[in-house]
KOLDREN-591407 format. One line per 2 residues: their letters; for each residue x, y, z of C-alpha. Coordinates in nm, 3 decimals, always signed. Example, Ala and Ser with C-alpha at 12.3 -4.5 7.8 and 13.67 -1.06 7.14 Angstrom:
REM KOLDREN-591407
AS = +1.230:-0.450:+0.780 | +1.367:-0.106:+0.714 $
REM end
This chain:
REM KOLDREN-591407
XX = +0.000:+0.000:+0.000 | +0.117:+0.334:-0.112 $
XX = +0.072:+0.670:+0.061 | +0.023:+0.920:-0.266 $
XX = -0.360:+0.918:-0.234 | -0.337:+1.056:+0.099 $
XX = -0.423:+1.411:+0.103 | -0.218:+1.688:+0.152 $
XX = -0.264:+1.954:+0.453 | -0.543:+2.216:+0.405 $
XX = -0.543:+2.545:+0.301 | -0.766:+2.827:+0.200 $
XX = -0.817:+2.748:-0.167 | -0.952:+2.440:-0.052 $
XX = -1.299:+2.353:-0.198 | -1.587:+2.260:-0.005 $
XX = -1.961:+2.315:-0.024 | -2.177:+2.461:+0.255 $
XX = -2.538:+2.434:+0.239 | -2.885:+2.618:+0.346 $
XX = -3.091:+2.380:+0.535 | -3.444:+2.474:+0.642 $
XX = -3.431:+2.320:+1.054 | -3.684:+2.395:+1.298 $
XX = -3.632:+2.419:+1.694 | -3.918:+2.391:+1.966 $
XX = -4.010:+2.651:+2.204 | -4.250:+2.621:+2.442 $
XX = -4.417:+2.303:+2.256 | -4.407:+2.529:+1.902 $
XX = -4.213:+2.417:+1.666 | -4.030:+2.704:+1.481 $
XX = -3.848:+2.718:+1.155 | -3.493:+2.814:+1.125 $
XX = -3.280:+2.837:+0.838 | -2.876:+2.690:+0.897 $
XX = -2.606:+2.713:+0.706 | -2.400:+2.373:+0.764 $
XX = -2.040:+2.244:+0.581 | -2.193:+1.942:+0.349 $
XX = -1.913:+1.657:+0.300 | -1.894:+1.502:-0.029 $
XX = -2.016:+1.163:+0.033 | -2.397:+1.342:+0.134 $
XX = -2.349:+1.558:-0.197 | -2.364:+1.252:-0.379 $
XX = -2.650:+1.148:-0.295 | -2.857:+1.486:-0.284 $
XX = -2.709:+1.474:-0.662 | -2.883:+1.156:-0.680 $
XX = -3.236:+1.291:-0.548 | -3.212:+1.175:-0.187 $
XX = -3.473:+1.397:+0.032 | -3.306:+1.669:+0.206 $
XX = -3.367:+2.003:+0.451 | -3.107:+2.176:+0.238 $
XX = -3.223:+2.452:-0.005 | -2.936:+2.570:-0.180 $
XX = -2.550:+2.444:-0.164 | -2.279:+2.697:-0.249 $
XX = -1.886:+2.612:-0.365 | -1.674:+2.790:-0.227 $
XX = -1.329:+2.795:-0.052 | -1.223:+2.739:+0.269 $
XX = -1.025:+3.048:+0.308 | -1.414:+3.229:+0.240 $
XX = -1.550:+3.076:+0.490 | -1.310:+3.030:+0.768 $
XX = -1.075:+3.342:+0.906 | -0.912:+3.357:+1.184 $
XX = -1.043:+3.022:+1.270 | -1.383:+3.221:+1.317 $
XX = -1.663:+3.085:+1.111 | -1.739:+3.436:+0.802 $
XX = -1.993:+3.354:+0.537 | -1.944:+3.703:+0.289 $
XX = -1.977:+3.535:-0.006 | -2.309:+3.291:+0.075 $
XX = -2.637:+3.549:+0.048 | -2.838:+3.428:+0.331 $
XX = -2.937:+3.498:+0.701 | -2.922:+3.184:+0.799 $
XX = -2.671:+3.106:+1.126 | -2.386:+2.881:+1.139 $
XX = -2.415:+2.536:+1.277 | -2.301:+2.366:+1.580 $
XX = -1.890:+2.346:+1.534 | -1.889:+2.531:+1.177 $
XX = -1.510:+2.584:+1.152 | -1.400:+2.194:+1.222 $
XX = -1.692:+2.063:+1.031 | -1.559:+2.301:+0.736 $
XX = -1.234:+2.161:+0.773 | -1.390:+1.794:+0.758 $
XX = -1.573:+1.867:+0.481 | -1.299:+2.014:+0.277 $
XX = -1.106:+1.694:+0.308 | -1.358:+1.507:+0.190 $
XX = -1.335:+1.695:-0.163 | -0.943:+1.668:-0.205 $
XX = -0.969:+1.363:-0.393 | -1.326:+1.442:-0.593 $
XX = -1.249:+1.677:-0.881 | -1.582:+1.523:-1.048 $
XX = -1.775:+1.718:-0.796 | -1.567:+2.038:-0.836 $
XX = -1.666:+1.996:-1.254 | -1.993:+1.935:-1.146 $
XX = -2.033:+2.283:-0.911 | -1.741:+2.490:-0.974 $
XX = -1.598:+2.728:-0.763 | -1.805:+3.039:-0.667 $
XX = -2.147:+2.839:-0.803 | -2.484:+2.789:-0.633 $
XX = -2.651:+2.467:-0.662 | -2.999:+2.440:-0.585 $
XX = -3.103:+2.099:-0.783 | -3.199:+1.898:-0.483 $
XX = -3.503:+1.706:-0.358 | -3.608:+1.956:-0.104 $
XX = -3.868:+1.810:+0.133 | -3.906:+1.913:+0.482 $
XX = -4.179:+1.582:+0.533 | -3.933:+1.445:+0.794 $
XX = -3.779:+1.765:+1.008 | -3.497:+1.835:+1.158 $
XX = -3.543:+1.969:+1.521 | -3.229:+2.069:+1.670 $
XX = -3.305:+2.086:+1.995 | -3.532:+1.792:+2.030 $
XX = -3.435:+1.579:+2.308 | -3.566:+1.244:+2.337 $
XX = -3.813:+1.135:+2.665 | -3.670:+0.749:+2.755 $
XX = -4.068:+0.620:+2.931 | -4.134:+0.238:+3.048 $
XX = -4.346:+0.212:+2.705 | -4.022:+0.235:+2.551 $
XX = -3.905:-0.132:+2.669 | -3.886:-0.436:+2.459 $
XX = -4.111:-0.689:+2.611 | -3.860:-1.027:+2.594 $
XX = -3.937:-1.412:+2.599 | -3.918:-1.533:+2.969 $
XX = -3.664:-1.727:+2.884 | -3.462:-1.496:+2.709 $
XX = -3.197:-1.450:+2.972 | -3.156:-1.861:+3.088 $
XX = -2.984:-2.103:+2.966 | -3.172:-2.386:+2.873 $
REM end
């Protein structure tokens, strides 16, 4: 095994693709929309080129250097008001990895390009702050003898 196809260190002319996804967050049993802008890797591109159902609304290729200074999270180049996602600057730099060996996706949306050709469906949504209630209806009712040895 050779060690050419592993990529080199990052740097700001990096590509990567950050996306618009349309969330939604509960307050006081409401559930209110929110729009967030989120580093997509290149494996989930794939498939949202492929028509996979997705909260994203718009995907933009850009460079890392555009949207990380400073190690601070900037978005000048993206026109939305959406808000940056939970760990934005090391999920950019995760996501800009992933692209260092796909030039097919860089032909596909090249730099400074939006792509909006995705299968935008909010059926299934994505709360962010949804935390999950564990109850006793929640337990698996097992065989009595389940746990013997027969």
């Amino acid at each position: 095994m050779t060690l050419s196809s592993v990529p080199a260190a990052l740097s700001d002319s990096d590509y990567v693709i950050v996306g618009v996804a349309h969330c939604f967050t509960k307050h006081d049993g409401n559930v209110v929309p929110v729009k967030v802008l989120e580093p997509v890797p290149s494996a989930y591109f794939e498939a949202l080129v492929k028509g996979v159902p997705t909260s994203y609304k718009a995907l933009y290729s850009l460079q890392l250097g555009e949207i990380v200074k400073n190690d601070q999270p900037s978005v000048d180049h993206v026109p939305t008001d959406a808000q940056f996602c939970e760990n934005f600057v090391e999920r950019a730099l995760a996501a800009a990895r992933t692209y260092q060996s796909k030039a097919d996706i860089k032909e596909l949306v090249p730099h400074g390009q939006e792509f909006s050709e995705v299968n935008f469906s909010t059926d299934k949504k994505r709360i962010l702050n949804a935390a999950h209630k564990v109850t006793a209806e929640d337990n698996v009712k097992q065989h009595k003898y389940t746990h013997m040895t027969l």
